[in-house]
C-alpha positions, 0 to 999 in steps of 0.5 A: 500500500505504501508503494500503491501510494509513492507511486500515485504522488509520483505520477500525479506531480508529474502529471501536474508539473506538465499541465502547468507548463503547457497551460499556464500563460504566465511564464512565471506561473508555468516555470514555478509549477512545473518545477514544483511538480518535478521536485516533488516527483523526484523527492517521492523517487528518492526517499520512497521509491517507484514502480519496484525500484528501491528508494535512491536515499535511505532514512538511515543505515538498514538494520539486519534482523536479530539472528535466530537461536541466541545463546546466553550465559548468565550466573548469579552475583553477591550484588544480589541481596535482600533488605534483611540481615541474613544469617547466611548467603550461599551461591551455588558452585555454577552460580545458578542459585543463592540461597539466604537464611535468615531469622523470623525478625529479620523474614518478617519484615522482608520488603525488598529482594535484588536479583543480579547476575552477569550476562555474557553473549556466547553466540559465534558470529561476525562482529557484525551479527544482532542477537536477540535476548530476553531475561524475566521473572517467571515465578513469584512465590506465595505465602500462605495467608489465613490459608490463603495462597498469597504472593509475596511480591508487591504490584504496580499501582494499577494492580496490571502485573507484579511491581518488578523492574529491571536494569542493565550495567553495560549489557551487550546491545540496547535492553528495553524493558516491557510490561506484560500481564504477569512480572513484565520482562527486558529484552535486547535486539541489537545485541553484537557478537560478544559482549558482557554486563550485568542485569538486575532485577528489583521487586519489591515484596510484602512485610505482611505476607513475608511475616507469615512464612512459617519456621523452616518455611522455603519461598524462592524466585525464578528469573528465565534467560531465554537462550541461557540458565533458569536462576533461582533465587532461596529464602528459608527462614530459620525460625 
């Protein structure tokens, strides 16, 4: 439909600068026309193309595609933490999971959990090639309130999904975060071959539903690398 139309601008301007020129008495009239007609039939040719011929100017340089199969690697941080003193942090030897312990005083007023890790892109490529990659919480525990199935992490003002943000430190490529119906999610399109940095992930959580996880209670987070590791992030109150 674009080109349907290109094309109709083009041939109605030269269509146009040629009545003018023949019809028009005016000298003055006829040259102004017509050169206006032409300029806009050549500024159609040159930005949008005709007839299957591809526009002589671009808008900018093209962008190849993102390339199918990304590959990621991604390993959890000491930067990750909670806003409790723990009695204890453990990150797993492939740096996978982290596990905190931490005393019922210190669970019960849990009002915030950071997610970090490092990313690396393993893809093989030119130096040229685009990857795409997408990181997001893909599950929120609950806690058991007056026997009801209550999950920990707060939502956002409008109540449309879990109130999680994410960041990036020097991640390869442009990452953007996008709202969807549960945790929304951070994506990248135009991540070159290579590349490391680090994302990070607050969410924010509920000291009264927190209060209720029982002595010995486990809850944990999960965050999806698309392409990479499923993380897992542990909280189990000590009593």
């Amino acid at each position: 439909m674009a080109f349907e139309m290109a094309e109709a601008i083009f041939v109605v301007a030269l269509i146009g600068a040629a009545l003018g020129y023949r019809y028009l008495k005016q000298a003055k009239a006829r040259k102004q026309v017509a050169a206006g007609g032409l300029l806009v039939a050549l500024g159609v040719a040159l930005f949008a193309g005709v007839f299957g011929f591809p526009a002589l100017l671009a808008a900018g340089p093209a962008v190849p595609p993102a390339a199918a199969g990304s590959l990621w690697t991604a390993e959890l941080t000491t930067a990750s933490d909670t806003d409790r003193t723990e009695a204890s942090e453990v990150v797993s030897p492939d740096a996978q999971s982290i596990q905190y312990i931490m005393t019922d005083a210190n669970m019960d007023g849990l009002g915030d959990v950071t997610i970090a890790f490092d990313l690396l892109n393993q893809n093989v490529g030119e130096s040229t090639t685009l990857w795409s990659g997408k990181v997001a919480v893909s599950f929120i525990p609950t806690v058991k309130v007056t026997n009801i199935d209550t999950p920990i992490a707060n939502f956002t003002a409008d109540l449309s999904r879990y109130d999680v943000t994410y960041t990036d430190t020097d991640a390869p490529g442009d990452w953007v975060q996008k709202p969807d119906s549960y945790s929304g999610y951070m994506e990248v399109r135009n991540a070159a071959t290579g590349g490391s940095g680090t994302i990070t992930i607050g969410i924010p959580t509920a000291p009264s539903v927190a209060d209720d996880l029982p002595a010995g209670g486990i809850i944990y987070f999960l965050v999806s690398v698309v392409g990479g590791p499923e993380l897992k992030v542990i909280l189990i109150e000590s009593g």
